[in-house]
N, C-alpha and C positions, 0 to 999 in steps of 0.2 A: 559396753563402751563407757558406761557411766562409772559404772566401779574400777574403771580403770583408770579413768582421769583423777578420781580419790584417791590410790593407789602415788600417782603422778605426781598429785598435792601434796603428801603425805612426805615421800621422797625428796621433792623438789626442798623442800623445808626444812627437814632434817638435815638435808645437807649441807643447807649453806647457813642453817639457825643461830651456832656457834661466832661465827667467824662474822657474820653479819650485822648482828647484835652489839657487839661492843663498836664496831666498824662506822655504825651509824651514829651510833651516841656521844661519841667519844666527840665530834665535832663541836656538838651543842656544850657539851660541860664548859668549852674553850671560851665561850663568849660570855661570861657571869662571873667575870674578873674585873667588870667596872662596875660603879655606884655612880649617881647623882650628884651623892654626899662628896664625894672624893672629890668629883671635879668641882664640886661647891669648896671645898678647904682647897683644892689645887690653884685658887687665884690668891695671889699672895699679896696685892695692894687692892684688897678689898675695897675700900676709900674710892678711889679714881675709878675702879673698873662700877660698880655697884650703884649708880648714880640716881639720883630722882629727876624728874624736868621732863622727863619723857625725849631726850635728844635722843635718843637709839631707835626710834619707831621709822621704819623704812619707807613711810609714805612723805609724799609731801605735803606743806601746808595748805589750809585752804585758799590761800591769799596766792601760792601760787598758781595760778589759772593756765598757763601754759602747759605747767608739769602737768594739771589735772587733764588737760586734752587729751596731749601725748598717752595717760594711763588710761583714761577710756576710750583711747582711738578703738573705732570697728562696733563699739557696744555704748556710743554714748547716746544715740535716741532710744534706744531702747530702754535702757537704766532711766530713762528721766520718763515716758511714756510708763514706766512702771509706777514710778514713784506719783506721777498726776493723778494715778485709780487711787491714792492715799491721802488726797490730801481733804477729802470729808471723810478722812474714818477716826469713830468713835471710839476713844480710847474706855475698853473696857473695862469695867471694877470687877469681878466676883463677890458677891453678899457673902457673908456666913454662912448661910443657910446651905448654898453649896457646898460647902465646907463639909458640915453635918447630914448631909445626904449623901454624901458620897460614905459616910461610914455606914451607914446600912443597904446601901447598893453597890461601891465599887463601882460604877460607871463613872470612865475615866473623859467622856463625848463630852459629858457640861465643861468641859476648861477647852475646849477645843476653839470656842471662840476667843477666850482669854492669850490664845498663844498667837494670834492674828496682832494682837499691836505690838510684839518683837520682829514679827517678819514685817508688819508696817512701819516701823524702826527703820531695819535695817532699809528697808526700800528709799524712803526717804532722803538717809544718809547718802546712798548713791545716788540719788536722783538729785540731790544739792552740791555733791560733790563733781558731779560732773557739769552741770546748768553752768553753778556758782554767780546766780543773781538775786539771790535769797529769797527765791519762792516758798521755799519749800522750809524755809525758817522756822515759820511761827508754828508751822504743825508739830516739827520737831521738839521744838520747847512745850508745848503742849503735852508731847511724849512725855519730858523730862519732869514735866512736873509733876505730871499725877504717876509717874514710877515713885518719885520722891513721895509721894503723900501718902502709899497703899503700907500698910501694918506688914504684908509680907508679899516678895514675889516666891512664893512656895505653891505648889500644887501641894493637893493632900494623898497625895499614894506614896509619899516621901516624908511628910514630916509627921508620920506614924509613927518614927522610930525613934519622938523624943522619950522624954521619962513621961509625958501624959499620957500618952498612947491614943491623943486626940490627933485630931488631923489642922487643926485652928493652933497655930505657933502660939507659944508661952511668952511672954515680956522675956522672962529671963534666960531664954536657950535661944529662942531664932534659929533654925537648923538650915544650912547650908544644904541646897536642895540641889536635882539634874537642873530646875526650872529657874529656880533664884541664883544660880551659878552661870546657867546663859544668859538669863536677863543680864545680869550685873556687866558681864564682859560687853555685851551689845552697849550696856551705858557708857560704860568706860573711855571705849572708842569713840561712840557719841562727843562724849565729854574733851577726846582729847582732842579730837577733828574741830569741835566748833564751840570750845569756853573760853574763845577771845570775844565771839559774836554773843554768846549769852551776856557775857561781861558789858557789851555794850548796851546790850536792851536791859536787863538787870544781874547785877552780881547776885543777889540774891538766886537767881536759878542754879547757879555753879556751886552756892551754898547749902541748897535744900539738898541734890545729889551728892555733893558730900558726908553730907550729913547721914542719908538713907545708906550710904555705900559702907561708911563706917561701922552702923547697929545694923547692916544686914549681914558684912561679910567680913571685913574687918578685923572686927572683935571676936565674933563666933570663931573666923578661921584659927585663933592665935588658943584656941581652950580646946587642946586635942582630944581632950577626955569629957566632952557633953556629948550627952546620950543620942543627942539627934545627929551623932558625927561618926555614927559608925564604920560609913563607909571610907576614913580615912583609913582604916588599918590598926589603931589603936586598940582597941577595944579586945580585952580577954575573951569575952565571949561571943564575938562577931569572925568566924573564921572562913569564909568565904568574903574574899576580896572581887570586885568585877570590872565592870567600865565606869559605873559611880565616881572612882578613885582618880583615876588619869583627867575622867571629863573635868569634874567639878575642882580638880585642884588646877589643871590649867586654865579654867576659866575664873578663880580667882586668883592665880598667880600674873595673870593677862591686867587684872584689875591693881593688883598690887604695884604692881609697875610701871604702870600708867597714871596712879590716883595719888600713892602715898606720896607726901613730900615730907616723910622725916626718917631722913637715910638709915637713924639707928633701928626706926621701926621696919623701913624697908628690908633691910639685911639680917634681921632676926623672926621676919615671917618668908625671905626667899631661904634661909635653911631649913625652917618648918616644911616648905615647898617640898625641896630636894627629901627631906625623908620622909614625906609622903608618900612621894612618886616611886621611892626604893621598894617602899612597902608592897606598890604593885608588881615590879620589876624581880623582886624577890616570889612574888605569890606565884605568877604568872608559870608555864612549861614553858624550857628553853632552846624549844624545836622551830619554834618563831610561830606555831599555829594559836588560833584560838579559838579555846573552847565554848565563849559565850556562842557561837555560830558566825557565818562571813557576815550576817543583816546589822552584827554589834560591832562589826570590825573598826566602823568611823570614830563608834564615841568608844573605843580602847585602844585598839594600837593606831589608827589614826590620829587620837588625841596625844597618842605618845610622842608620833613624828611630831606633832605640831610643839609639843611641849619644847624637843628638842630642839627646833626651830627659832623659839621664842628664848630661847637661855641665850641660844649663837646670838641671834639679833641684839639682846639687852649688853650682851656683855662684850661686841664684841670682835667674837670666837673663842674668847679666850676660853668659855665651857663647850665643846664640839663633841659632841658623841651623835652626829648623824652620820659620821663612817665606821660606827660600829658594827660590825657580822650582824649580830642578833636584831639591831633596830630593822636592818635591810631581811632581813628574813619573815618579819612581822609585817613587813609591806608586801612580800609577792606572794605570802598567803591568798591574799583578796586573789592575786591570778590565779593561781593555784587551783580556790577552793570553786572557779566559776564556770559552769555548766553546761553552758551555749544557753542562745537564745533569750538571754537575760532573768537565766535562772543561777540562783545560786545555791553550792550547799549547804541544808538548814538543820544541821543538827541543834535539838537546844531550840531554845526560841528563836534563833534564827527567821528569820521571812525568805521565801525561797524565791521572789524577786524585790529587789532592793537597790534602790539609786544611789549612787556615789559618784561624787563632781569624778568626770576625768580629769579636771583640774589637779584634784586634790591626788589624785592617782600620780599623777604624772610629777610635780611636785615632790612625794614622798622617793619617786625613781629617782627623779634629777640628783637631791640632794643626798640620798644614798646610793647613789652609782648604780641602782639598778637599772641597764637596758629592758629588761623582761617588763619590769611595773612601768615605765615609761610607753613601751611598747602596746602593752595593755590597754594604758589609759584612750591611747591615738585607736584602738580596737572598739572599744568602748563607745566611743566618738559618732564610728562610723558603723556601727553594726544596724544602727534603727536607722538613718539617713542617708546611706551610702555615699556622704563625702565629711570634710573637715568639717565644723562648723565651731568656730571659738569665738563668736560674736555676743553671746549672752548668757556664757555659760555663770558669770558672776549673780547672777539671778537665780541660779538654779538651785540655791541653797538657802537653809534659814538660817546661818549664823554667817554674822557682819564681817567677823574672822576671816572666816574662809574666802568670802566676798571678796574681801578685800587683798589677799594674797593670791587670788585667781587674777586680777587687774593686774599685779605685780608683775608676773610669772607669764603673763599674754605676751610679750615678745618671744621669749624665750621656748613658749609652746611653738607658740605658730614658727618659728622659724627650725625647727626638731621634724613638726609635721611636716613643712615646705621637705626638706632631706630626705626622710624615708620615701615617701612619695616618689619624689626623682631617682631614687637608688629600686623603687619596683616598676619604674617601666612608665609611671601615671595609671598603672593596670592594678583598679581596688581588689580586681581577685587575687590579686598575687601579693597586693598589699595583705589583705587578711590572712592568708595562710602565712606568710613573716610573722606579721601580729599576735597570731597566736599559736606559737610551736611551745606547746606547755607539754611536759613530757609525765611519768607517772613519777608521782611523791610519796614519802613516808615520813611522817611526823613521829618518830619511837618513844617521847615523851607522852604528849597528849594522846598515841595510839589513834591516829588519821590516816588513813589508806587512801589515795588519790590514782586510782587507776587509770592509762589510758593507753591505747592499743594504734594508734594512730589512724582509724578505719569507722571514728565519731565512736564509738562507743567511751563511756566512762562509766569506773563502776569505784565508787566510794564507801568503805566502811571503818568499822571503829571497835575497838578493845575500852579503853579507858573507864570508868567507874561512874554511877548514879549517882555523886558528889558534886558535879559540873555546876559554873552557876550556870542560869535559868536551865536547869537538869530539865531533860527526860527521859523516861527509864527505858536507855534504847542502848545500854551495854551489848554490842556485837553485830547491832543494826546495818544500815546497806541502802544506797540510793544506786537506780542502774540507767543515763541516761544516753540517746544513740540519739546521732546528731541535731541537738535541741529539743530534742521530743523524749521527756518524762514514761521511765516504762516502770520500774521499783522505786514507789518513792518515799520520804516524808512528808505527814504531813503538815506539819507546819505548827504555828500557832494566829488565833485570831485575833478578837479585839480584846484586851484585858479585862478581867471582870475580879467580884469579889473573891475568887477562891484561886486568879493566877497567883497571888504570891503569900498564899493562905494555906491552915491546913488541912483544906479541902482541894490542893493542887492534882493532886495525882487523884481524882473523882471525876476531874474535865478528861475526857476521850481520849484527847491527842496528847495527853503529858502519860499517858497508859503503856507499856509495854506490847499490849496485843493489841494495840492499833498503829506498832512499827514491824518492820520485816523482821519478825522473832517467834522461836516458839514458845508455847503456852505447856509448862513440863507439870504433871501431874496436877492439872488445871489449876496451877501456880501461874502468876505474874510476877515480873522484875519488882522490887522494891526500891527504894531511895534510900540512900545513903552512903559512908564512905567506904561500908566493908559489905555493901554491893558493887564489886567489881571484877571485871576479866582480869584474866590470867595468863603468861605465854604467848600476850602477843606476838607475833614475827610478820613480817614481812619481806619480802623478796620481789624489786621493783624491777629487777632486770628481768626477772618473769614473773612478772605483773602478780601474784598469791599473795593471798595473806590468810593468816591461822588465827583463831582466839580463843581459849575455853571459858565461856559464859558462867559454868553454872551455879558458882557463889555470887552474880547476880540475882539469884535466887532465894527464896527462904529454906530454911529445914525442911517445913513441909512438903518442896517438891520435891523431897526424896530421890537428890539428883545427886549422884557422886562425880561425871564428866558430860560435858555438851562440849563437844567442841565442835565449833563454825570454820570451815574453809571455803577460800573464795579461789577461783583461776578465772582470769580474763585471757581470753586469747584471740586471734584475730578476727572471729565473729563469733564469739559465745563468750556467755558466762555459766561456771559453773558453781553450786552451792551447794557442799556434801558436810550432813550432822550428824557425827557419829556420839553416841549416847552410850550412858550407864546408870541405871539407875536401882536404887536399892529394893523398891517393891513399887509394884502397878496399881496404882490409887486411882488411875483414870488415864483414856486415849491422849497420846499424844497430839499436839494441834501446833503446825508449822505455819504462821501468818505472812502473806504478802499484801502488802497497800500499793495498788495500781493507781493512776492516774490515767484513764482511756477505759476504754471497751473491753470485756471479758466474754469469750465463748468456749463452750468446752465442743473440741471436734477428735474426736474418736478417745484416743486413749494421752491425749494433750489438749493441751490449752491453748488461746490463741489469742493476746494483748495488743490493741490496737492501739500506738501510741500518737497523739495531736500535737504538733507544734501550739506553743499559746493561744495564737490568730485562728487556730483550725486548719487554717489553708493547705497543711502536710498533714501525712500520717505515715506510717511504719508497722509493719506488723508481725510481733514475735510468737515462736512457738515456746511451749513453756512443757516440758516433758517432767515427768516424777517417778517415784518410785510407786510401783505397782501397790504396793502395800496399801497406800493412802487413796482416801477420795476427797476429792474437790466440792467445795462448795465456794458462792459466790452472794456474799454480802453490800449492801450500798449504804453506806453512811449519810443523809443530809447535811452540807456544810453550813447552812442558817446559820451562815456570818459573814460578813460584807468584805471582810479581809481577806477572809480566805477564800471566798467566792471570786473576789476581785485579783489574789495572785494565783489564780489559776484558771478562770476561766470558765469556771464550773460549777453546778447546781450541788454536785454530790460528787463522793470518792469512794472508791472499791477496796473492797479486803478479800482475797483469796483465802480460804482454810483449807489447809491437808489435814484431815484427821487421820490417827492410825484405829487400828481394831481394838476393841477394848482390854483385848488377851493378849496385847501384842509384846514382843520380848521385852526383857527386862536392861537387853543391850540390842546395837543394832547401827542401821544407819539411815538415814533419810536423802533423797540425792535429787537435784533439778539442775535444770540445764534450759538456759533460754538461748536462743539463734533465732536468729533470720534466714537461717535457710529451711529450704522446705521439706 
């Protein structure tokens, strides 16, 4: 039965390869006919449209107290009950000395307090914008002051990449950091909500943050080519672009537009802006997925929607590219790539559960028309609580931004949620299967397989190259998960240390090839890099397959001339047949799978017990092989709090099929997991 379902794959693929191939592609090419830049030169009275004063910002004044009701009806105790736990918190400095411990350990925990007085910020800011009896004043400017006095808001796992290759900023570069890019926008807003009230208690406060906003972001932003600015895109020998680029230029384009008041400086750092942002737009695969994983999706293609958001708003509309194909395609990724049970797909450093505002979900639908992502976000909502709840979801975030576009958008949700609701009966079960009718995807750029059979099973795997940012060398890999319960999985990544973005990355376990579902060819591992990659990918969604040849993820050494990996999902199995060719037998083949759950071996299969997160479910699959191979069963200890904590677990399982040590030189290897018995 086995080798005929490969037979099946084999067929099913060849058939339709041709015809499928361009069939898929052809859509994406269509959507990479806009730029930034374009609709940056498409405003023609630059003058009038392009303005400083901050009149384009869509909230209202502080002063108006009504409008502020209205915008926190439903979440106004709460936001001010948050912001009172802040008002004896200590705004933290970091010494140097942290600075210079972090270059010999890479532990990234010592700033972890440091990032407590931006989300005390932000708290605050809501918690005075809804009161508005100016309790919550003086803490605020306390904020502002000692933001204004500190030499940098930089962590040091970012301003490594100036020319000193110290972690402690130079006078003369000040690099434009993930950390000094959200601060700044967190002030900005600050600055533009309450620098009439600063002005009364002293001008002077409005002057020190201008000050610091200029020699932080400013000036840096406008000198494309300093070394600590790689991640603009500039740079000849910086050629992996990521979420760096989107994050940190709209969060000081958020500043720029909000701080600058000298229009010719404004309009010659908003075109700096826009070909920034191309730069990503251009790096990026035009399938709408991405490769950093779904846990990076917020700070890249959500920082994208937002980006686009913030141009319509300053100008406007007259710059609108939120009804673009390709921006809406980059939002129902996030549905796409999600798992059940508040798992998501982690290829890449991805985190394989990961909070994202349904706000911000929903938001990214509205304005790009998609019902799916809108749909989702109301999914989202209700999946932990089992009803609506849009009462404090503006807290649930650490950037002021978001914060504050979630208050905006609060009618407009709740009155979305009120509808579907009434259109399913008031009946959540029936609400949730609407919610989430996510059908199988194919990404033929970034080579994403999104399987689903409609019967809870998903089974996700990938072609694509060992190139990726935050790479792991999981060229042809495969996560298999049946309704919310983890049975193939990745592992993930933990808490950052000295060697995750070092050259001792692929030394850590889980950035390894044989600790993802792949095999181990002439006791070779995947390597990194860009001419490490699959081959041939195809897939075929209408019958759930997908094909990939691995084995130039490979070195010469493993004297491998084809691997190729096929996947068929069908209404309750997956199947995984590796047909091989290899030039001489250096050593057993070793086919790895990484479980999540319970392994026993019972007769001549296996038997995977897979746990919902909570424990409270399980599932139990059998796992058949080829006769060839035997089973052995390894446990990895996860001694790490991150990974311990998104999953549940003390430790995680590796299956090995090894072959015989004489075993052919061609051949095939073949599993089949079901739940039947």
């Amino acid at each position: 039965m086995i080798k005929q379902m490969s037979s099946i794959i084999v067929f099913l693929l060849s058939l339709t390869a041709i015809c499928r191939a361009q069939e898929e592609i052809e859509p994406y090419l269509k959507t990479t006919d806009f730029t930034f830049e374009n609709a940056f030169d498409g405003v023609k009275d630059k003058e009038n449209v392009f303005k400083t004063g901050g009149e384009w910002v869509p909230y209202p004044d502080y002063s108006d107290r009504k409008a502020w009701e209205e915008f926190t009806k439903g979440c106004r105790a709460q936001l001010i009950a948050a912001g009172e736990k802040r008002l004896d918190h200590e705004w933290y400095h970091i010494p140097a000395s942290k600075y210079l411990e972090y270059e010999k350990t890479g532990n990234r925990a010592i700033f972890k307090k440091e990032e407590q007085n931006r989300i005390a910020m932000k708290e605050l800011v809501l918690a005075e914008l809804a009161e508005g009896q100016g309790r919550f004043l003086n803490q605020i400017i306390d904020g502002v002051w000692s933001y204004s006095q500190k030499w940098t808001w930089s962590h040091p796992q970012h301003t490594r990449t100036q020319s000193s290759h110290r972690t402690l900023p130079t006078f003369d570069e000040r690099p434009i950091t993930y950390h000094s890019s959200a601060t700044a926008a967190c002030l900005a807003l600050t600055w533009h909500l309450f620098h009439k009230e600063f002005d009364k208690a002293d001008p002077s406060i409005s002057t020190a943050l201008k000050d610091a906003m200029e020699r932080n972001i400013f000036i840096p932003y406008m000198n494309k080519h300093q070394s600590g600015h790689k991640w603009m895109g500039f740079s000849p020998t910086f050629h992996i672009i990521n979420n760096h680029l989107t994050n940190e230029n709209f969060n000081c384009t958020l500043c720029i537009l909000l701080m600058q008041d000298d229009q010719e400086k404004l309009i010659a750092a908003l075109r700096r802006s826009v070909e920034i942002e191309d730069k990503y737009m251009s790096y990026i695969k035009h399938d709408g997925a991405c490769e950093e994983g779904s846990a990076y999706w917020k700070a890249s293609f959500g920082k994208v929607y937002q980006y686009c958001r913030l141009l319509h708003d300053f100008t406007g509309g007259e710059i609108n590219l939120l009804d673009n194909d390709l921006i809406k395609k980059m939002g129902e990724f996030k549905a796409n790539a999600y798992l059940g049970g508040g798992y998501h797909m982690n290829y890449g450093d991805g985190a394989v559960r990961d909070y994202v505002s349904p706000a911000l979900l929903y938001r990214f639908g509205k304005d790009t028309g998609s019902k799916m992502l809108r749909n989702f976000a109301l999914y989202m909502m209700i999946e932990s609580s089992d009803k609506f709840d849009n009462r404090n979801l503006a807290n649930k975030t650490a950037e002021l931004a978001l914060s504050l576009e979630t208050l905006r958008y609060g009618k407009d949700m709740e009155s979305y949620q009120k509808t579907v609701l009434e259109n399913a009966g008031n009946d959540y079960g029936v609400l949730r299967r609407q919610l989430t009718d996510l059908r199988s995807v194919w990404y033929p750029e970034t080579e994403y397989a999104i399987l689903r059979n409609g019967s809870g099973w998903i089974l996700t795997a990938k072609g694509a190259s060992n190139n990726e940012s935050h790479n792991h060398n999981d060229v042809g890999s495969c996560m298999i998960y049946i309704n919310a319960k983890p049975i193939i999985v990745d592992p993930g990544i933990g808490s950052y240390n000295k060697n995750t973005f070092g050259p001792n990355r692929y030394k850590e376990w889980c950035m390894r090839s044989d600790w993802h579902n792949l095999p181990v060819i002439n006791g070779q591992v995947q390597k990194n890099g860009p001419e490490f990659m699959a081959v041939n990918s195809l897939c075929d969604t209408r019958r759930n397959v997908f094909s990939t040849e691995i084995q130039k993820a490979y070195p010469d050494s493993a004297a491998c001339t084809r691997w190729q990996r096929q996947y068929l999902l069908t209404g309750s199995a997956v199947k995984i047949v590796d047909n091989y060719i290899l030039e001489s037998r250096l050593a057993p083949d070793m086919v790895n799978f990484i479980v999540m759950g319970d392994v026993e071996v019972s007769g001549k299969h296996l038997v995977i017990t897979g746990y919902t997160h909570d424990k409270k479910d399980s599932i139990k699959v059998r796992l058949a092989y080829s006769p060839t191979l035997t089973p052995s069963i390894e446990e990895m200890p996860l001694n790490d709090s991150k990974l311990e904590q998104r999953w549940n677990s003390k430790a995680i399982r590796r299956i090995t099929f090894t072959s015989a040590p004489d075993a052919p030189l061609s051949g095939s290897y073949e599993f089949v997991f079901t739940t039947n018995n």
